[in-house]
TORDO-255266 format. One record per residue: x, y, z of N, C-alpha, C in turn; residue in one letter. Coordinates in steps of 0.001 Angstrom, whole numbers, plus 500000, padded with zeros to 6 digits. Layout:
<atoms>
XYZXYZXYZA ...
</atoms>
This chain:
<atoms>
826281154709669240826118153262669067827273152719668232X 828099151953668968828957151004668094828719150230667082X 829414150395665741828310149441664807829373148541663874X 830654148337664515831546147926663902832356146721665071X 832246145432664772832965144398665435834728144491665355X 834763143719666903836508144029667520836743142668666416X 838255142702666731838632141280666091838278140344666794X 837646139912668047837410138724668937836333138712668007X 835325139503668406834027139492667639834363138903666323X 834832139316665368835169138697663862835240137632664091X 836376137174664687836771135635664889835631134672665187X 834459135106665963833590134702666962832250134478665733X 832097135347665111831258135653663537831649134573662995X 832791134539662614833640133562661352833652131885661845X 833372132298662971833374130144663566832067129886663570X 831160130494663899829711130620663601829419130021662593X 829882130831661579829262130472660020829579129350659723X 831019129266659935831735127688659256831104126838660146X 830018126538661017829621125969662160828213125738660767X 827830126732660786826811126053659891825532127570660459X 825832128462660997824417129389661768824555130435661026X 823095130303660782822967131417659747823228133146660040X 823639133847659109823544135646659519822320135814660120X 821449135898659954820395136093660689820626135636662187X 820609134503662631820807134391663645821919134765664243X 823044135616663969824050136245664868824357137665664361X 823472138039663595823008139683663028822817140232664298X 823262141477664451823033142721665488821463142549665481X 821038142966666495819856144102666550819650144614667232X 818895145588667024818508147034667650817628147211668770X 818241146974669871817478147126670846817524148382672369X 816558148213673108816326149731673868817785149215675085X 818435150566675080819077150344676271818010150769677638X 819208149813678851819106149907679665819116151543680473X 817926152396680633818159153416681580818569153213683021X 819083153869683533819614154509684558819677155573684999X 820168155937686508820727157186686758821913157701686523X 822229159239686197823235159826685871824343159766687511X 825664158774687054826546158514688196827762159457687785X 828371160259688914829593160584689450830202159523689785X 831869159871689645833118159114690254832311159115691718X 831687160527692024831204160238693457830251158761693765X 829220159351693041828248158187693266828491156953693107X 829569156547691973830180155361692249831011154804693256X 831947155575693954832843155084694545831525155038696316X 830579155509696632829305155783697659829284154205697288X 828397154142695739827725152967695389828549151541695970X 830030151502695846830858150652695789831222150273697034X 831301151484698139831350151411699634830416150557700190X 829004151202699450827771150420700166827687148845700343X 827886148811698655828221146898698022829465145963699505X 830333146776699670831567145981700341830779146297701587X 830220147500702272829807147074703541828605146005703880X 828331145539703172826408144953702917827026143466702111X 828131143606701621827997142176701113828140140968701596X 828261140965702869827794140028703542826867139349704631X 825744140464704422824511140001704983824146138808705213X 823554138512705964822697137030705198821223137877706046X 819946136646705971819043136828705579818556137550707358X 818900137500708208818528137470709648819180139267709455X 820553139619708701820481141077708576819495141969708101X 819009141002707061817914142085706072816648141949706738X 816150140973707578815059140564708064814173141904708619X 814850142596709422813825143962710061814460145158709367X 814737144953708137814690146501707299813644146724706721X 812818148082706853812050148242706089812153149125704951X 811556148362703497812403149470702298811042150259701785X 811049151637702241809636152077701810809933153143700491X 809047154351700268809228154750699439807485155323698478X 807803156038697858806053156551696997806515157035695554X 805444156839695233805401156578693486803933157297693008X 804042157802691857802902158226690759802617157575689990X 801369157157689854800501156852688983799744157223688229X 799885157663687379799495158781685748798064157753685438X 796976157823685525795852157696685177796069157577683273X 796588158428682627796617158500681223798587158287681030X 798822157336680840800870157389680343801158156294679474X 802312156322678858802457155497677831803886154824677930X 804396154265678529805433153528679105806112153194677519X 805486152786676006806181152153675462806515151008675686X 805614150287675980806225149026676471805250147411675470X 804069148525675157802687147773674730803571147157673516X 802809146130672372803446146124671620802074145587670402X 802273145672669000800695145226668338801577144518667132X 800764143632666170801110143222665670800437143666664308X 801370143908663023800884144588662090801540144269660903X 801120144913659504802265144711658658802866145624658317X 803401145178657137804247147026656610802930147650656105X 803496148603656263802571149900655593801241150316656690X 801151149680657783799958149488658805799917150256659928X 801162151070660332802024151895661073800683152912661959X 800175153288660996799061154650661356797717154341661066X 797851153047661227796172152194661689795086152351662415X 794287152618663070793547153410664749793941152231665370X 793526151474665092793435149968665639794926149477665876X 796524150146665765797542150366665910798079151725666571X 797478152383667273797746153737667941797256153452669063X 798188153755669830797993153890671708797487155645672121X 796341155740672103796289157092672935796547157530674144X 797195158525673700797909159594675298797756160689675212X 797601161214676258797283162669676511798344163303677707X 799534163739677231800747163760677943800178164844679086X 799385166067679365798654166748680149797938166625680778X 797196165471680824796241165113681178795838163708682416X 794536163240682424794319162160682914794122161916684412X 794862162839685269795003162885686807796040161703686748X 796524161648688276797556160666688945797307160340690078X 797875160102691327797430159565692627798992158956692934X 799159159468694391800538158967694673800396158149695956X 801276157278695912800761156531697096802462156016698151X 802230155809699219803687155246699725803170154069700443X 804489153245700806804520151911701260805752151447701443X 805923150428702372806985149649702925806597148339702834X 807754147816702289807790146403702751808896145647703035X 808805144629704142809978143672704459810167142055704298X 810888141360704776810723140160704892809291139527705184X 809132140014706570808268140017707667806533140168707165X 806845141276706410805389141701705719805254143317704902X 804206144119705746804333145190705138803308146334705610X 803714147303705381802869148598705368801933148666704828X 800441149856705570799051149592704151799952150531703425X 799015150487702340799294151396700956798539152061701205X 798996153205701569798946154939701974798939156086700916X 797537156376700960797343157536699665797568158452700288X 798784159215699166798976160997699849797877161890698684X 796912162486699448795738162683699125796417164714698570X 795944165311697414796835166784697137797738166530696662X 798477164941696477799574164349695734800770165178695951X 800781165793697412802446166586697416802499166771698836X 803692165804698900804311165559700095805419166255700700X 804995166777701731805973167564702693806749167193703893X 807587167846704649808199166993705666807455166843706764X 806427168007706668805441168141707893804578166942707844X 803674166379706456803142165388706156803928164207706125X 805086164134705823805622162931705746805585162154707535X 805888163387708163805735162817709835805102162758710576X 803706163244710571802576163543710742801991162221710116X 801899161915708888800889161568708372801359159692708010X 803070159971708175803659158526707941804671157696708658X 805555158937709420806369158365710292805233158044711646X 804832158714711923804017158893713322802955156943713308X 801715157657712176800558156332712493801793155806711891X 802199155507711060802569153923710424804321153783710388X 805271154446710470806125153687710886806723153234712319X 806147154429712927806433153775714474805738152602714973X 805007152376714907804004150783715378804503150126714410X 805039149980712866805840148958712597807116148198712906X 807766149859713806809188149806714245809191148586715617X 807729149155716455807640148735717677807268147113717553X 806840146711716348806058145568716384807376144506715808X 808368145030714817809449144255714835810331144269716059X 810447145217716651811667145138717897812997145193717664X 814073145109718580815358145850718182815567145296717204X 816350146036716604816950145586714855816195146397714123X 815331147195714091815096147877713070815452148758712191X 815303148787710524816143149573710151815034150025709328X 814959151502709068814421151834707804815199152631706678X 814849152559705650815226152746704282814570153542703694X 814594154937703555814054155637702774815328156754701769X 814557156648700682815849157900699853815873159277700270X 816691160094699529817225161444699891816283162337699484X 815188162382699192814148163180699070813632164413700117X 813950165317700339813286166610700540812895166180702126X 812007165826701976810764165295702977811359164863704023X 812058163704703015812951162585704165813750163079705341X 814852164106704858815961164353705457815387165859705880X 814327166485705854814356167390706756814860167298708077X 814504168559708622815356168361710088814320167932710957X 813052168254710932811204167747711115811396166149711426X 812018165541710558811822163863710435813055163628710859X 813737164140710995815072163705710992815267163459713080X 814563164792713423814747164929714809813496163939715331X 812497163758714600811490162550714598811904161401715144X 812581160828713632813298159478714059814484159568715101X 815043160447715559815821160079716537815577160217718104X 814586161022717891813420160876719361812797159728719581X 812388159031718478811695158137718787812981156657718313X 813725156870718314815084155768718096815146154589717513X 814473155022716120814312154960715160816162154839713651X 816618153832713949818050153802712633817190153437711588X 817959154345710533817888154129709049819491153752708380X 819293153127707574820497152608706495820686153903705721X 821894154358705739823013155583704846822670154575703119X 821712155438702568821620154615701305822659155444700056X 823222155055699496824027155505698573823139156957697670X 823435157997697407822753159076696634822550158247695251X 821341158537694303821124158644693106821012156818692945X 820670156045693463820693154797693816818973154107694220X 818186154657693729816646153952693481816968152576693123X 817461152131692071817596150522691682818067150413692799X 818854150464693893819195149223694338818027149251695526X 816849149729695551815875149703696783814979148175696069X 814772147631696409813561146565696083812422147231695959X 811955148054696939810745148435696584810635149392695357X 811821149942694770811311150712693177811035149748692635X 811167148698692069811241147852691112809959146708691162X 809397147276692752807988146753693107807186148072692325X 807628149415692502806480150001691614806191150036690344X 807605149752689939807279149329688178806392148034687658X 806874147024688288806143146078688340804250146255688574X 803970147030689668802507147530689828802108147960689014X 802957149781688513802825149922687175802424149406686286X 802929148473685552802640147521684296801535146992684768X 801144146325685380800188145074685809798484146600686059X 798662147576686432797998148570686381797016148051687336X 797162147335688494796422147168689368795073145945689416X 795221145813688072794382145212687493793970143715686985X 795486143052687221795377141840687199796680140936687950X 796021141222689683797074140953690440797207139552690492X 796026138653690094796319137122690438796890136829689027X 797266137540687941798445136768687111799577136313687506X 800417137008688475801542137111689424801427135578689498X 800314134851690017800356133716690672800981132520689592X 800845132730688643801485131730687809802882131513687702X 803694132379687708805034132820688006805593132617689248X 804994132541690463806111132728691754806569131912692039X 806056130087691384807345128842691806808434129360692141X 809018130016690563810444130146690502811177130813691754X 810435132233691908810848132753692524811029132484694121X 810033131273694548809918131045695907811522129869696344X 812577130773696634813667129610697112813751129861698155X 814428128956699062815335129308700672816259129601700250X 817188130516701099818505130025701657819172131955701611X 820065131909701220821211133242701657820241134368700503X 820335135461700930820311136492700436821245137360700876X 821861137533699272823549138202699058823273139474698448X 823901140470698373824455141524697714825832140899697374X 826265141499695586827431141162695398827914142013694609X 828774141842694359829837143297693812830072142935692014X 829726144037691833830321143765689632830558145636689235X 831681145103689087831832146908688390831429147938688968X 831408147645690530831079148794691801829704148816691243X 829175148260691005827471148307691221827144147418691987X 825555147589692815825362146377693390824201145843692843X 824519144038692732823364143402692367822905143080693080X 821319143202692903820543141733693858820789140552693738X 820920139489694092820845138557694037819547137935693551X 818951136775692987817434136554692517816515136508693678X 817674135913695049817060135349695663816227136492696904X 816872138074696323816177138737696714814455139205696360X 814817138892694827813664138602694287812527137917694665X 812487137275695186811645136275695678811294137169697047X 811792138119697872811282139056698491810632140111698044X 810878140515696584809916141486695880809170141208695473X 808674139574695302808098139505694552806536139425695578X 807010139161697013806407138711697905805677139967697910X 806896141185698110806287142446698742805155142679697328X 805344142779695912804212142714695576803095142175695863X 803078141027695909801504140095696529800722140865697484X 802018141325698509801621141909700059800569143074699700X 800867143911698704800267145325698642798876144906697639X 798962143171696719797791143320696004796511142004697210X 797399141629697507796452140444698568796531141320699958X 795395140805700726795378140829702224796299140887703208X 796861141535703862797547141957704997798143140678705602X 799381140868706277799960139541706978800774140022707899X 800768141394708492801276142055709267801116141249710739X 802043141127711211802672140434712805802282141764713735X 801858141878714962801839142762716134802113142051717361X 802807142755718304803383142515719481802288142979720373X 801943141516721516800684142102722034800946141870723549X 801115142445724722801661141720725994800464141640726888X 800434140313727308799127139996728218799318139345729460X 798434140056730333798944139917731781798087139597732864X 796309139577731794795589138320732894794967137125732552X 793712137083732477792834135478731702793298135199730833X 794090136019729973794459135253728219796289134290728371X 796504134675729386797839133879730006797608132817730026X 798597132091729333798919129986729832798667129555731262X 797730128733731398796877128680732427795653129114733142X 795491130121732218794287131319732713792937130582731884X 792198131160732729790372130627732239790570130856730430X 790392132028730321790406132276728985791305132638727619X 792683131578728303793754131338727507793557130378726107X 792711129487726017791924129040724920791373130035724122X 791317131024724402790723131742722762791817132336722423X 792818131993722877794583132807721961794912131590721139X 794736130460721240794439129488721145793630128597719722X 792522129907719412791641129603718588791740130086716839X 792074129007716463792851129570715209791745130226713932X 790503130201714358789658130543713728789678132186713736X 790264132790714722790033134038714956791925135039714209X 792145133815714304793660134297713443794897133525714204X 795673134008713919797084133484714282797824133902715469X 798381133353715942799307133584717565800330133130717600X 801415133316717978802796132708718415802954133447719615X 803403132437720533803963133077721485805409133201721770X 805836134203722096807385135216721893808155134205723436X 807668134859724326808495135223725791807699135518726859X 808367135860727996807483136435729122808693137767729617X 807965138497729636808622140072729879807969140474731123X 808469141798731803807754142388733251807937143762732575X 807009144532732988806795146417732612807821146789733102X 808859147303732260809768148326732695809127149545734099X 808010150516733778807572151129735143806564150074735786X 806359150934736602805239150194737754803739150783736937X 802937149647737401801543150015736819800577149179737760X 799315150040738205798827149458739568798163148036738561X 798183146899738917797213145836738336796253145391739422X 795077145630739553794100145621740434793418144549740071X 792370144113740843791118143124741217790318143627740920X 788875143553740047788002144878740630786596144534739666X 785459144987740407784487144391739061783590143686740097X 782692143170739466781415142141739996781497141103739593X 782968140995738838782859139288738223784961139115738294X 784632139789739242786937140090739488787871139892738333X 787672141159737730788477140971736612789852141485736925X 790531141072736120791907141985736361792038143361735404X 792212144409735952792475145668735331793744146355735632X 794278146687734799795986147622734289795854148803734352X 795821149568735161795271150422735631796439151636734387X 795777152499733910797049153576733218797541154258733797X 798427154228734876798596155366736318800127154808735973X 801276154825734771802417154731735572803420155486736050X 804447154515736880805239154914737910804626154049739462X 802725154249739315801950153662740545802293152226740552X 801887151557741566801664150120742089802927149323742019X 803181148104740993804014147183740623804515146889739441X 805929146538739278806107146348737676805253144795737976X 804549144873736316803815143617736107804410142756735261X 804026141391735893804964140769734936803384139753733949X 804367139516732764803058138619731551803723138279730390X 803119137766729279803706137498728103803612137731726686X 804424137549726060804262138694725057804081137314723795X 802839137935722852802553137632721966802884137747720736X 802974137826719906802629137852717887801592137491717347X 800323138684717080799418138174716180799011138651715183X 798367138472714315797703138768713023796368139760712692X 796557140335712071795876141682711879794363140441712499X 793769139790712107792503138879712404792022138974713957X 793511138384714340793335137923715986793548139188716471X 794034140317716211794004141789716628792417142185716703X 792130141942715927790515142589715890789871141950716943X 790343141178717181789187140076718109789243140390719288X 790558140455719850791236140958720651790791142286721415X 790540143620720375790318144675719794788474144546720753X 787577143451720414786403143040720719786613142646721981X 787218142022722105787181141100723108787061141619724472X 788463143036724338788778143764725640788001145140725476X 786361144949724320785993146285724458786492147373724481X 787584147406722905788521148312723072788000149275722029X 787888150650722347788879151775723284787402152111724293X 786310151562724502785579151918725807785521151655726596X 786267150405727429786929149899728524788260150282728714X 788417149226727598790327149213727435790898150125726883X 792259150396726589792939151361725497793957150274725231X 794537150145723995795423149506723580796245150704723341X 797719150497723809798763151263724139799514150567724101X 801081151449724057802338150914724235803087150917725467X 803836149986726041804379149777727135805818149059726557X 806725150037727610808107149477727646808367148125728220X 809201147175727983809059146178728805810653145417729269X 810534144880729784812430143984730105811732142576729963X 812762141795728886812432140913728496813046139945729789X 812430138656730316812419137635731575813151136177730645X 812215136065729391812373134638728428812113135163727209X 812831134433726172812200134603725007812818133454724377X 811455132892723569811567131605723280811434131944721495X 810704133325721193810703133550719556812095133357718614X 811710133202717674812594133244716781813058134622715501X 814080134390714774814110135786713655815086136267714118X 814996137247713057816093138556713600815759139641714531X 816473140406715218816261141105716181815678140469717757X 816055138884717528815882138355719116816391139391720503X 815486139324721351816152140523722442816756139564723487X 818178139819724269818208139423725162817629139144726506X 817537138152727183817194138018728462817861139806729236X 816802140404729762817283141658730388817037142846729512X 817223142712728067816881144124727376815936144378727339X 815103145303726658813579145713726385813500145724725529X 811671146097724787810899145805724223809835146922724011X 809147147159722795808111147381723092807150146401722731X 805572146315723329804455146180722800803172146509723424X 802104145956722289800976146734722886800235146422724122X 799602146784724799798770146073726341797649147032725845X 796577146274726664794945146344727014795351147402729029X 795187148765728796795144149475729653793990150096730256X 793377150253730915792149151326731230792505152915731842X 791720153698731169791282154877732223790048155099732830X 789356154578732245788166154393732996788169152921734009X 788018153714735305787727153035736391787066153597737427X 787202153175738198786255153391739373787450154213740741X 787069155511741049787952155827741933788561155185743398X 787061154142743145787998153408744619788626152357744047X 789431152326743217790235150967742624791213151039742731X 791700152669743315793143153578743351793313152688744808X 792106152651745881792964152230746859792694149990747100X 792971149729746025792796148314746106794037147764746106X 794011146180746682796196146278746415796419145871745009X 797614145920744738798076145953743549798901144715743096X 798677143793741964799573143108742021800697142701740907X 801826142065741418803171142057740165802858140944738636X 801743140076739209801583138991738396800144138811738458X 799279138575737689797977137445737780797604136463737770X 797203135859738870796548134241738265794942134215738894X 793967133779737967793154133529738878792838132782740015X 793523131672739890793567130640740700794331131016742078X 795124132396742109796163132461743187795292132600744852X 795896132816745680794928132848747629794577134228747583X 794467135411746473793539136742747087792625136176747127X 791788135123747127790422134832746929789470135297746651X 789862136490745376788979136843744363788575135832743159X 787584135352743089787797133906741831787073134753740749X 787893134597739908787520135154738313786426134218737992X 784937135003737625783822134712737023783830134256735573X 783874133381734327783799133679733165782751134134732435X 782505134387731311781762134532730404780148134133730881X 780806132359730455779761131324730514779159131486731778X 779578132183733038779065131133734096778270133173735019X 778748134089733649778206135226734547776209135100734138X 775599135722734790774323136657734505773905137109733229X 773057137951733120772737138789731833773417140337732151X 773998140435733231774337141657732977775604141964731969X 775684142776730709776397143471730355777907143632730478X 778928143021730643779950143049731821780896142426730513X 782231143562730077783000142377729254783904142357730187X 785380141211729692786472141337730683787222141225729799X 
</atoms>
């Protein structure tokens, strides 16, 4: 610790005083440095590469990265951070002592992602020790691939150099399933947003997430989110902040996760039962585009009340053409109900070639590229449905002169569509 002023400093002291401000107020004090990680010429000159390639993002770059990552939570720890108020001599008070039990207490580790967009659940790794086998199994597989699929091209994920990560297990994972990650600089946690979301959790100890709410004016601005360069480190900008601060909320409030949903009979613009996509009571909808199935998939007639069914046979029948949605974990469920899903329907993934797209954001797909999202498929059917014709599009209204029955106007029999 330096404890002796340059001559600027002197000079800077000495105008002070004759100014009229007291020693006290321009007296040293003793305060905690800033920790960090231990940097190499290497890790700096990595760190410094990263800053110049990234510093000119704007917000439509960062939009489909996802920055994930897992953290411990010590049941019994003492951060040093508490603080009490006392006098002299009061030091070894009870009523001035923080108890810890550095051995003790249990922990619980948990991982999560979050983006612009929204976020990952918060995923307990249950044995608290994560492997590469578990990491892909248990995190790339359910939960980052259906996040990958539900943003669409542009995706990037972000995870550090950890063990797990870069096995060859996950590694051959994500590139089967074509899946890019961002080259994150080694020894470089600060610059992830999401560490600085677990410290933040940390402190707050889970326990008093609607304090947050008093604070986020500040943080809520529009406009550029920069990376910028100081002494080959990189800063956030605040205005990234206002994305961490979000991704906190995300993991202590309710879900706001977007899904890609492609629909290709009654729930279509124009269709009988296109009003309940419609119905904002059941959640949220935007509509994207209109896309056609990359393979062929038989789409049949079929039923006592002519429903349309997607038959799961592909390569068979016709590429189908329909449109692709965005909805909300809410209107998923309903959805989920609606198509009697998974004992009728199966909700699955289907490749698709985009026709229109009218959405907005980052990772817009061109007219002609593909897509994924989810469709309402069956395997259960009826074997004579194999020989029914097949068609590229649905309408009810079209000359097969099968007329789609609704809801309202069927029987008591049992029958969803």
């Amino acid at each position: 610790m330096r404890r002796y002023l340059d001559p600027t400093e002197v000079a800077q002291a000495v105008q002070l005083l004759q100014d009229g401000t007291s020693i006290r107020a321009i007296a040293r004090r003793a305060r905690r440095p800033l920790v960090g990680p231990v940097l190499t010429a290497r890790h700096r000159g990595a760190r410094l590469a990263f800053a110049i390639e990234h510093q000119n993002w704007q917000v439509r770059h960062w939009r489909p990265v996802l920055f994930t990552d897992e953290s411990r939570f010590t049941l019994s720890t003492c951060d040093r951070r508490e603080r009490v108020w006392r006098s002299r001599g009061e030091r070894y008070a009870a009523c001035n002592i923080v108890q810890h039990d550095r051995f003790g207490g249990g922990s619980v580790m948990f991982w999560g992602g979050i983006s612009m967009e929204g976020r990952t659940d918060l995923y307990r790794l249950d044995n608290g020790t994560l492997t590469a086998i578990r990491y892909r199994d248990e995190i790339l597989g359910p939960i980052v691939r259906p996040y990958a699929g539900a943003v669409g091209p542009g995706f990037l994920l972000v995870h550090d150099y950890a063990r797990p990560h870069v096995a060859r297990v996950c590694r051959q994972f994500l590139e089967d399933e074509g899946i890019d990650t961002i080259e994150w600089p080694p020894r470089s946690p600060d610059l992830n947003p999401i560490e600085h979301l677990w410290d933040i959790m940390f402190r707050i100890g889970f326990t008093e997430p609607f304090g947050l709410l008093t604070n986020l004016p500040k943080y809520f601005r529009k406009g550029r989110i920069s990376l910028t360069l100081n002494s080959g480190l990189l800063l956030l900008d605040e205005k990234v902040h206002s994305c961490l601060t979000l991704g906190i909320l995300s993991f202590l409030l309710p879900a706001t996760q977007m899904t890609r949903i492609f629909i290709y009979g009654t729930l279509k613009k124009g269709q009988p039962n296109h009003y309940r996509m419609l119905d904002t009571t059941k959640g949220n909808v935007k509509f994207l585009g209109r896309a056609r199935t990359v393979d062929k998939y038989p789409l049949v007639i079929a039923g006592k009340y002519n429903i349309p069914f997607l038959l799961n046979m592909p390569g068979e029948g016709q590429r189908v053409q329909g449109e692709i949605y965005s909805v909300d974990d809410p209107m998923l469920k309903f959805l989920d109900w609606f198509e009697s899903c998974p004992k009728m329907y199966q909700r699955t993934q289907v490749l698709l070639e985009i026709e229109e797209w009218v959405g907005e954001g980052e990772g817009t797909p061109k007219v002609g590229s593909t897509t994924e999202a989810f469709v309402y498929t069956t395997t259960t059917y009826e074997p004579e449905w194999l020989q029914y014709p097949t068609f590229d599009s649905y309408d009810a209204y079209g000359d097969h002169g099968l007329q789609f029955m609704t809801r309202e106007a069927r029987d008591s029999d049992n029958v969803i569509s």
